[in-house]
N, C-alpha and C positions, 0 to 999 in steps of 0.2 A: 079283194077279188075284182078281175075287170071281164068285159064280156068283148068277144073280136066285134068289128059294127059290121061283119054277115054274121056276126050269131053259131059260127061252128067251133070257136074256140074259147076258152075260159084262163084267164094266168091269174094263178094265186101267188101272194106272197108269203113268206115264213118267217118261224121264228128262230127257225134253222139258217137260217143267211140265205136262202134260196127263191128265184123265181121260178115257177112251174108253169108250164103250160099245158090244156090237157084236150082233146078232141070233148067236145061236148056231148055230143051222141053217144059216142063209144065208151068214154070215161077213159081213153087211151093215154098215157103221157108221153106228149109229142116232145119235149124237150127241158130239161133242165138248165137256169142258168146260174154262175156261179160269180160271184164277187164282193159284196157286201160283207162287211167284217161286224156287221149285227143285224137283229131281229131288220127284216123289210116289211111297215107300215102303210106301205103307198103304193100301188102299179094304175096304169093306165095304159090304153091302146093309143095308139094315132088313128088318124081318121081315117088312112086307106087299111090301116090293118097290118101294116109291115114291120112296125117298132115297137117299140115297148119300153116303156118310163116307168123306173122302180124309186122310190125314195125309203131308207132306212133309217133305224136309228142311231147309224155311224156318221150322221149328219152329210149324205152323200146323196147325188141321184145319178141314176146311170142310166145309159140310152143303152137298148139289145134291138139287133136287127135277129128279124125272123127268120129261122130255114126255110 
């Protein structure tokens, strides 16, 4: 799991192939992303908070821009 750097967001990763992302307050899920062809090990924010760095264990890493 990564935390956005304001603090309002949270992205988990899965064993499902999936990144999540969720409203922190709310517990809301603001967005699902979908590509990894095995369990995702890794996420990270960027420092304004726009992107999002997943690495799996399909030996892949992918960039996701935020809505």
């Amino acid at each position: 799991m990564a935390f956005s750097p304001n603090g309002e967001y949270i992205a988990s990763g899965s064993d499902d192939k999936t990144v999540k992302v969720w409203q922190l307050n709310t517990g809301e899920l603001i967005h699902t992303f979908n590509g990894h062809s095995a369990e995702v090990y890794a996420i990270a924010f960027s420092a304004d908070g726009k992107t999002l760095v997943s690495g799996g264990k399909d030996k892949t890493i992918k960039i996701w821009q935020l809505p």
